[in-house]
C-alpha positions as CSV (number, residue, x, y, z in Angstrom):
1,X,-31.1,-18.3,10.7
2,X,-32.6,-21.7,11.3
3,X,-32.3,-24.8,8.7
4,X,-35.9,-24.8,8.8
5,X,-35.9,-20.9,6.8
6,X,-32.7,-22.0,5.2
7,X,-34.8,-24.4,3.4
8,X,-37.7,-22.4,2.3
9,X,-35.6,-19.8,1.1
10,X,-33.1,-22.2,-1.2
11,X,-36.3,-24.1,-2.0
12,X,-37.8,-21.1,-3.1
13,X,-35.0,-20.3,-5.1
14,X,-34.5,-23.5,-6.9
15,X,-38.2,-23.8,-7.6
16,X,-38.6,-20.2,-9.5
17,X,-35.5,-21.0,-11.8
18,X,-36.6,-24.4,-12.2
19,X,-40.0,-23.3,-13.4
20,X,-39.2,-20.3,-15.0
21,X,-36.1,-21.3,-17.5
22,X,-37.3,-25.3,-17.0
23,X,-34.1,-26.3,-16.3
24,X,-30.9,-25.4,-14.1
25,X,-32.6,-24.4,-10.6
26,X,-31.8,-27.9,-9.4
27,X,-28.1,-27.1,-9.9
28,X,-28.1,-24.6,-7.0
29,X,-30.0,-27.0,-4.6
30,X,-26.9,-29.3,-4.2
31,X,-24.7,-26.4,-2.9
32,X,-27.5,-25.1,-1.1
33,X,-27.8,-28.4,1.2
34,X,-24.2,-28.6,1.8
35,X,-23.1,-25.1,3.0
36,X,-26.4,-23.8,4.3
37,X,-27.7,-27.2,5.5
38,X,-24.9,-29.2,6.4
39,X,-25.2,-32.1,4.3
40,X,-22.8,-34.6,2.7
41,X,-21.7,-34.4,-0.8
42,X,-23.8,-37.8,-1.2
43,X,-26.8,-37.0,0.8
44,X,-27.1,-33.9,-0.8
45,X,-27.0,-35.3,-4.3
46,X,-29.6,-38.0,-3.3
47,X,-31.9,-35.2,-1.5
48,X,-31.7,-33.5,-4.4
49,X,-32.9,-35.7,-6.7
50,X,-36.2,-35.6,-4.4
51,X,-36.9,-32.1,-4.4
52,X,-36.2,-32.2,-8.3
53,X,-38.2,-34.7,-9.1
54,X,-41.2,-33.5,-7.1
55,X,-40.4,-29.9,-8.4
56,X,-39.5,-30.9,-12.1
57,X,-43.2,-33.2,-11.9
58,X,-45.1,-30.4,-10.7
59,X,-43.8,-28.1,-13.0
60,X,-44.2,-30.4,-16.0
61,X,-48.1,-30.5,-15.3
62,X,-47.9,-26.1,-14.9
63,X,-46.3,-26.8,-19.0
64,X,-48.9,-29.6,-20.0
65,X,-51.8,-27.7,-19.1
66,X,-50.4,-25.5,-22.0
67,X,-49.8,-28.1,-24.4
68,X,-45.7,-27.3,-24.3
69,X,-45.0,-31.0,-23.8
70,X,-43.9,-33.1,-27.3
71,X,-44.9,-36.8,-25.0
72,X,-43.8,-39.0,-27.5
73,X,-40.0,-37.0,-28.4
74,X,-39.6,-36.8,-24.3
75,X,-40.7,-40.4,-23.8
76,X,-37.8,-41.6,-26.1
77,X,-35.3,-39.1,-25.0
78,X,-35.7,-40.2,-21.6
79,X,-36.0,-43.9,-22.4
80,X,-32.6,-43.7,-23.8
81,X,-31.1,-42.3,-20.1
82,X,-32.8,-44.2,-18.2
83,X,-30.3,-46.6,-17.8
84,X,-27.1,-44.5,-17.5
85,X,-29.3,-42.6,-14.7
86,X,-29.6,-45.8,-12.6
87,X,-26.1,-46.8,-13.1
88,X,-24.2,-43.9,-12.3
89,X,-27.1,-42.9,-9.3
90,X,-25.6,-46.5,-8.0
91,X,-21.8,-45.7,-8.4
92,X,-21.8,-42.0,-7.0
93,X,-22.7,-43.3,-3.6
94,X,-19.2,-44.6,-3.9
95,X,-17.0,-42.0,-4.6
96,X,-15.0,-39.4,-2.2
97,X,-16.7,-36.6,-1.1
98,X,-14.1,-34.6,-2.5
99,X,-14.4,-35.6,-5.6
100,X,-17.9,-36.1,-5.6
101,X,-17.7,-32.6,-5.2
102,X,-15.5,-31.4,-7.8
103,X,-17.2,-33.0,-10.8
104,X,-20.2,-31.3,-9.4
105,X,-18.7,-28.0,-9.7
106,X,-17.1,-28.5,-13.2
107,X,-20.4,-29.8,-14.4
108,X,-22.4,-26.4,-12.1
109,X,-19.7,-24.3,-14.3
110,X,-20.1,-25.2,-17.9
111,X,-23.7,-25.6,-17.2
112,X,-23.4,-21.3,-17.0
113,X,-21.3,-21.4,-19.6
114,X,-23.8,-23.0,-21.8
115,X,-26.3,-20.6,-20.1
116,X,-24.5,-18.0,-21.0
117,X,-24.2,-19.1,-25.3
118,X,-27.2,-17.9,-27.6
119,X,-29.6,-20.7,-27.8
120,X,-28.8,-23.1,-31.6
121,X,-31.7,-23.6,-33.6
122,X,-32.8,-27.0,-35.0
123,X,-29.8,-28.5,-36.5
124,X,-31.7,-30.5,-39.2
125,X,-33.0,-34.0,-39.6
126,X,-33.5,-35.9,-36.1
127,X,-30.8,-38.5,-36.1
128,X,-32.0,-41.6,-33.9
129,X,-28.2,-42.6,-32.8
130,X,-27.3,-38.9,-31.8
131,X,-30.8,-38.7,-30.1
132,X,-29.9,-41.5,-27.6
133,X,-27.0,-40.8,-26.9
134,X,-27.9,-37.2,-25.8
135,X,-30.3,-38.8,-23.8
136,X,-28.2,-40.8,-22.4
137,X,-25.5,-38.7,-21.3
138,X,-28.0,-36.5,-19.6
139,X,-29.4,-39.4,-17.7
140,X,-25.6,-40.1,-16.2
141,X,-25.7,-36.9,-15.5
142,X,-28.8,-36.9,-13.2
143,X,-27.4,-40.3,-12.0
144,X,-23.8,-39.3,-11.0
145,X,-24.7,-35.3,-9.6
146,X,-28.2,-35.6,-8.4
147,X,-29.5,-32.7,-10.7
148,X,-32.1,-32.8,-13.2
149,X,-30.1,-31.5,-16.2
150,X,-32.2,-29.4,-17.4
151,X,-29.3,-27.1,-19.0
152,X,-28.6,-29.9,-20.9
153,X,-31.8,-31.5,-22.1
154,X,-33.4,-28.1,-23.2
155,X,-30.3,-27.4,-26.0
156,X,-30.3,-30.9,-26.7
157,X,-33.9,-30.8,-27.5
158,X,-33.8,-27.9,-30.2
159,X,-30.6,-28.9,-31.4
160,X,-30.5,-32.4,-31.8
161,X,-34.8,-33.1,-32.1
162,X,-35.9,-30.1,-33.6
163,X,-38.2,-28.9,-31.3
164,X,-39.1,-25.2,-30.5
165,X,-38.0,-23.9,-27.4
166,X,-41.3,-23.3,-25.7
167,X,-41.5,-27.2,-26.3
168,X,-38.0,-27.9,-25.3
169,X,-38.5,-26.6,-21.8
170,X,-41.7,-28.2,-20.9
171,X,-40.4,-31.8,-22.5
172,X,-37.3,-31.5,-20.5
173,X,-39.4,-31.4,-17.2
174,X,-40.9,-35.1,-18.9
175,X,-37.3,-36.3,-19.0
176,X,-35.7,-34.8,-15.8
177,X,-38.5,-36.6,-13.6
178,X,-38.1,-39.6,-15.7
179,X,-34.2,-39.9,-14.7
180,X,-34.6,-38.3,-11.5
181,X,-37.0,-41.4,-10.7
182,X,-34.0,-43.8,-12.4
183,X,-31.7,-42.9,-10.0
184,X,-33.2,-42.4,-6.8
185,X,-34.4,-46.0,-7.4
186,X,-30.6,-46.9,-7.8
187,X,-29.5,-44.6,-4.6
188,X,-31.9,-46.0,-1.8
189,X,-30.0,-47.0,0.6
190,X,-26.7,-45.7,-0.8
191,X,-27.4,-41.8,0.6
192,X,-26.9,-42.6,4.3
193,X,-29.7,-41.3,6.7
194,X,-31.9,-37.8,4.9
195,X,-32.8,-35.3,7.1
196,X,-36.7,-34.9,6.0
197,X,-37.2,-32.0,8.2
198,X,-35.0,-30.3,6.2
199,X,-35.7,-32.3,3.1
200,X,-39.7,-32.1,3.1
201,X,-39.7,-28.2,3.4
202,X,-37.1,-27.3,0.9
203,X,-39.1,-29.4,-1.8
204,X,-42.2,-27.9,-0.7
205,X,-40.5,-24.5,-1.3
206,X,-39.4,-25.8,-4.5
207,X,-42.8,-26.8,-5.4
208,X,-44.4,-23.6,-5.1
209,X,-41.9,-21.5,-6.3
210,X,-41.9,-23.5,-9.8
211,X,-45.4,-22.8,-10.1
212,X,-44.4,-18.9,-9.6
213,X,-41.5,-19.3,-11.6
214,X,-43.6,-20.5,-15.0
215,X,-45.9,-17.1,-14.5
216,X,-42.7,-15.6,-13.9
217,X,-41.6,-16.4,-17.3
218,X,-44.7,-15.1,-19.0
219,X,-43.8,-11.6,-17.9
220,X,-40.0,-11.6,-18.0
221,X,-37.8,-12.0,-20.7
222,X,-36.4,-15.4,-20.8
223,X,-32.9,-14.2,-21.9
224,X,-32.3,-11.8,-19.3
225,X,-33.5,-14.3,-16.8
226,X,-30.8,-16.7,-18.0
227,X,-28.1,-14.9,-17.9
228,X,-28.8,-13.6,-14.1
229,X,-29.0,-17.0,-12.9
230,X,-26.0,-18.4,-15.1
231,X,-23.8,-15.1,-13.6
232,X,-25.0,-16.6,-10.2
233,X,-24.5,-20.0,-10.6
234,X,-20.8,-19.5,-12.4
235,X,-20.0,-17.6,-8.7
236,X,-21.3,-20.7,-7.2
237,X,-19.5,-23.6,-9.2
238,X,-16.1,-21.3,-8.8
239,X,-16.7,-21.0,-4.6
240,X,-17.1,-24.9,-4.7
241,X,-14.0,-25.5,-7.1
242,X,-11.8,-23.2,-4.4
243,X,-13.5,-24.9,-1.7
244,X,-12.5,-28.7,-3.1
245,X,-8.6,-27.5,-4.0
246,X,-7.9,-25.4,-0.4
């Protein structure tokens, strides 16, 4: 099978979940452009920022359109990671590939965990300090891994902002662009030479399948969607935690 199919396909995939749950597809697209595509740990955490932040923007507009964006609580949320997301885009560049690696498979794995646990409900008043700092531990996340964190801005939104979940997923798209943005910006040059044949189609992919991916979740229940892809990505995370260690 060519890279060129390789790409649609993962790009496909990445896009529906992404889409669909509004958050989490972008974890399988860094595995995906290492063992189908051949990339480097680095190159395939900054290439993934790209396809997720042109998948996670075209999505957002798909949620806007339906008035399931909170602008104001997402602008603030992602304010706050903005610069964690540029400071750790600019360190990961650095590390081992190895280790590189690794964290990204711990992260992949309790990001199904946390899949996996029923969703909390608002946890009360909004509190300003725990606010940022959610927002911007998500945005080191994005930095350091290359994925829009979607897994971890959707709980943090309910739980720590108070905002219902049909909310919570289209505001996280608003703040996974945002930090996707930061930390590209602190990555160019850093990623070594991107293969944009590879690269261009796979976010194309991405692009589309998002858009099916929110119709998707109109028809489907939400929970049994999650817990499919949170079953698949838990098999992925372990594969690369085996991988790292042999």
């Amino acid at each position: 099978m060519t890279a060129l199919v390789l790409a649609l396909i993962a790009g496909a995939v990445v896009g529906l979940a992404l889409g669909a749950l509004g958050g989490g597809g972008s974890v399988l697209a860094v595995p995906a452009l290492i063992y189908l595509l051949g990339f480097t740990p680095v190159a395939a955490t900054t290439a993934s920022l790209v396809i997720v932040t042109a998948t996670s923007a075209t999505a957002l507009y798909a949620h806007a359109r339906d008035g399931a964006v909170a602008w104001r609580t997402g602008a603030l949320f992602a304010a706050a990671g903005i610069g964690p997301a540029f400071l750790a885009g600019a360190a990961a560049g650095r590390l081992a590939p190895a280790l590189l690696t690794g964290a990204f498979a711990v992260i992949a794995g309790l990001a199904a965990v946390r899949m996996l646990r029923p969703a909390a409900g608002p946890s009360g008043p909004v509190r300003p300090v725990k606010a940022a700092g959610a927002g911007a531990g998500l945005g080191a996340v994005t930095g350091f891994l290359g994925v829009g964190g979607g897994f971890l801005a959707v709980p943090a939104l309910v739980g720590v902002l108070g905002l219902r979940m049909r909310q919570a997923v289209g505001t996280s798209l608003l703040v996974i662009t945002v930090n996707s943005l930061a930390a590209l910006a602190a990555r160019a040059g850093t990623g070594g030479a991107l293969d944009w044949a590879v690269i261009g189609p796979f976010a194309g992919a991405a692009v589309l399948g998002a858009w099916d991916g929110k119709r998707l979740a109109s028809k489907v229940s939400g929970a049994a969607l999650q817990r499919i892809f949170a079953c698949v990505l838990l098999m992925v995370a372990a594969f690369m935690l085996i991988d790292v260690i042999v």
